[in-house]
C-alpha positions in Angstrom: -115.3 29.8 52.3 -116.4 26.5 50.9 -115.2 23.1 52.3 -112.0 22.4 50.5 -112.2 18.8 49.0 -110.4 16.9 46.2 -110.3 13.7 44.6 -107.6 11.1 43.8 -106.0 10.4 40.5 -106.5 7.3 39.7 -104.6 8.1 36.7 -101.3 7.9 38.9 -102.5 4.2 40.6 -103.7 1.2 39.9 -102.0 -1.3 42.6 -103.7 -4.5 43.4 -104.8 -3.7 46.7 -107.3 -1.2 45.6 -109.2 -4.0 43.8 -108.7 -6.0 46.4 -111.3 -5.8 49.6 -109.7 -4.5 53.1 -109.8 -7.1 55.6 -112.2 -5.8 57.9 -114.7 -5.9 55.1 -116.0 -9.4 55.4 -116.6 -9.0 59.5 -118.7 -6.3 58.6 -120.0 -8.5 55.8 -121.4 -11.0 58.6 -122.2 -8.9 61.1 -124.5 -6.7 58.8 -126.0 -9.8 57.3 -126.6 -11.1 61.2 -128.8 -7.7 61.5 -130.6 -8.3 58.4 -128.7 -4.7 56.7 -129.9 -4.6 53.1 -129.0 -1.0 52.2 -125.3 -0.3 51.6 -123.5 2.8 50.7 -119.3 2.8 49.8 -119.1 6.5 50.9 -115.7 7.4 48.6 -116.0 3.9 46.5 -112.5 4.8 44.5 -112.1 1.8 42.1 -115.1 -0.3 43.7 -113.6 -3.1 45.5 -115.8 -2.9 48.4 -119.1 -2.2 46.2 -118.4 -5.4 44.1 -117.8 -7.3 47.1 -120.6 -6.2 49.1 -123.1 -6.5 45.9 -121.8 -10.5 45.4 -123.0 -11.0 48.7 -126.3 -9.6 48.0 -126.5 -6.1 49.8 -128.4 -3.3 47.7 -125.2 -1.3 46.6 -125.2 2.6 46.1 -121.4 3.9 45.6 -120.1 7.3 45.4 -116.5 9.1 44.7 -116.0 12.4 43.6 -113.5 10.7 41.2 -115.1 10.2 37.1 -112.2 8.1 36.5 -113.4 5.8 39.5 -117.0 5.8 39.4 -116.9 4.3 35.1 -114.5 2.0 36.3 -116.6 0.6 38.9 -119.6 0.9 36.2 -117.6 -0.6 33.9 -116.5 -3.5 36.6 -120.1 -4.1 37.7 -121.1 -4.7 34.1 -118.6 -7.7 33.5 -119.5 -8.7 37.0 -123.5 -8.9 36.0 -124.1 -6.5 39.4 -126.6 -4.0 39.3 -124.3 -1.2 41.5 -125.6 2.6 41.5 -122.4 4.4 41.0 -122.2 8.2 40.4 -120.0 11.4 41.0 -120.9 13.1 44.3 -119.0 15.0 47.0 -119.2 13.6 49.9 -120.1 17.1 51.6 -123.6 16.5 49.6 -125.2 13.5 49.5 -127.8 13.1 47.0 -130.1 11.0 49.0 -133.0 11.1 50.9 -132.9 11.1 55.3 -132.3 7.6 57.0 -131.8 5.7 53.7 -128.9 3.3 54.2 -128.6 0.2 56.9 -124.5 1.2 56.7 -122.3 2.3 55.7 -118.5 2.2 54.8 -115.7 5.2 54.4 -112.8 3.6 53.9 -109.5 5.7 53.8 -111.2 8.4 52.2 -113.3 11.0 54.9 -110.0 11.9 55.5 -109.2 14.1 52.1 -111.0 17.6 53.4 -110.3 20.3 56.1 -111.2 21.0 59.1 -114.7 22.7 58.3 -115.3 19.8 56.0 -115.2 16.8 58.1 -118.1 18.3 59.8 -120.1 18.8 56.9 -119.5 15.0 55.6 -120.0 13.4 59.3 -123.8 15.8 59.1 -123.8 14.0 55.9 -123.7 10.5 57.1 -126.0 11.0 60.3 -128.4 12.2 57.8 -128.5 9.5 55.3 -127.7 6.7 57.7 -130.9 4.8 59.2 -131.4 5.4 63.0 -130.1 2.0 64.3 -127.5 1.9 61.2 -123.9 1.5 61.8 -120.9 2.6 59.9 -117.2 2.0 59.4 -115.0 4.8 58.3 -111.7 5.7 58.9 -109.5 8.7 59.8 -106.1 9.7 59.2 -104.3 9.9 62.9 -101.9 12.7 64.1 -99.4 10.0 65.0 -98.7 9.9 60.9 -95.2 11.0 59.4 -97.5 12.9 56.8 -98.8 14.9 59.7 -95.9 15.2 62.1 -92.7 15.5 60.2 -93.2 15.6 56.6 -93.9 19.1 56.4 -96.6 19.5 53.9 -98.0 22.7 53.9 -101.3 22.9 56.8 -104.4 24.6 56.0 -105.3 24.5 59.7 -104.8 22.9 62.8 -105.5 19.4 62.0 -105.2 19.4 58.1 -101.9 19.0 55.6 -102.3 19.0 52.1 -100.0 16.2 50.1 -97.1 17.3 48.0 -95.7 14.8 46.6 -95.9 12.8 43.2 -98.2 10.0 43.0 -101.9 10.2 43.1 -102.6 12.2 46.3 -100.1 15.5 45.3 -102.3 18.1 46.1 -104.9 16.1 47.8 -105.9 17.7 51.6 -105.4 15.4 54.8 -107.6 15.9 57.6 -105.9 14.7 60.8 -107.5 13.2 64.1 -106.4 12.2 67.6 -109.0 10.7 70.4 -110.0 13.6 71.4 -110.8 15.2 68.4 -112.1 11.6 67.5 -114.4 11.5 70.2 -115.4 15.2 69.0 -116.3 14.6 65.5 -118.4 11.9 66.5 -120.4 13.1 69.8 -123.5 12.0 68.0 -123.0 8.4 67.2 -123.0 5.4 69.7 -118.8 3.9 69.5 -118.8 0.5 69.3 -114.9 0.0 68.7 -112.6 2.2 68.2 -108.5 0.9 66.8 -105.3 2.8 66.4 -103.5 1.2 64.1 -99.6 1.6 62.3 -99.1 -0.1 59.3 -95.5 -1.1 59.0 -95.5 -2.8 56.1 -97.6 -3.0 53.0 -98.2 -6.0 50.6 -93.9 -6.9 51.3 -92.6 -3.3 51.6 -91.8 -0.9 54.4 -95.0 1.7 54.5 -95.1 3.7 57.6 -98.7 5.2 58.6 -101.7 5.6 61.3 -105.3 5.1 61.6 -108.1 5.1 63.1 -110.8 3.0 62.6 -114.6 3.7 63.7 -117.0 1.4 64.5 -119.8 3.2 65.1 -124.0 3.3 65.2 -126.2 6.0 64.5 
């Protein structure tokens, strides 16, 4: 049976804060500039915030997302910008570059949207492609979420719930992590930090949620 996987539609959202970078984004900004990182991959790039940001401040940018609608508007973005930004349609389970070719690497709020078996295949993915001494930052869904434990979304396994609900992420699978499981996934990768985080409130309204967040070397 093949990884299930499936993109957002961006269609169905176009909010502010995904053109807008996450905050952890410029500490990663220094501290990969501090260890002279040149090669950068947005692993699930959705409208390109982080690629645009990362490219202004002079990292050699590739960007993927299995989303069309998100990869020409990031093309389309980096052309008004002037940025030269390699963005194409790819599934994060298959990575079309060569062994050890990125410095880092960010997943932001999207490694999540696969099963069970999946995970595995896009976490082979990134050891492959990342550069031994490399470092990424990805996040994961947590099992503290109300998506996970209460909403009642149908579960294709153990740890994953796919989204029913109207918006841009009906239909879309949520792969679900606590620290053990964590810890698991990621056996072969050095953990720098590791947060557990709830988000209470989102740009001025309530917005109940959990996640980790993985800092990690390769």
């Amino acid at each position: 049976m093949k990884e299930v996987t499936k993109e957002w539609d961006w269609n169905k959202n176009s909010q502010a804060i995904w053109f807008t970078p996450c905050e952890e984004s410029y500490y990663l900004i220094n501290r990969w500039k501090e260890k002279d990182f040149k090669r950068f991959l947005d692993l699930g790039c959705g409208r390109g915030r982080h690629s645009i940001q990362f490219a202004k401040n002079g990292f050699d940018v590739s960007s993927v997302d299995l989303s069309d609608v998100a990869v020409s508007g990031l093309q389309e973005w980096a052309g008004k910008e002037g940025l030269n930004i390699s963005a194409a349609i790819v599934d994060m389970m298959d990575l079309p570059f060569e062994n050890e070719t990125f410095d880092c690497l960010l997943a932001y709020h999207v490694i999540s949207h696969t099963d069970s078996k999946g995970i595995i295949k896009a976490i082979s993915e990134i050891n492959r492609v990342l550069k031994t001494g490399g470092e990424f930052y990805i996040t994961f869904c947590s099992k503290n979420s109300w998506s996970y434990k209460e909403a009642g979304f149908p579960r294709l396994d153990d740890n994953t719930v796919i989204k029913v609900e109207d918006g841009p992420e009906n239909g879309v699978p949520h792969y679900h992590v606590d620290d053990s499981v964590l810890k698991e996934l990621l056996a072969n990768f050095g953990l720098i930090t590791v947060k557990q985080i709830q988000d209470v409130v989102l740009e001025g309204h309530d917005y109940v949620s959990w996640h980790y967040f993985v800092l990690g070397k390769k």
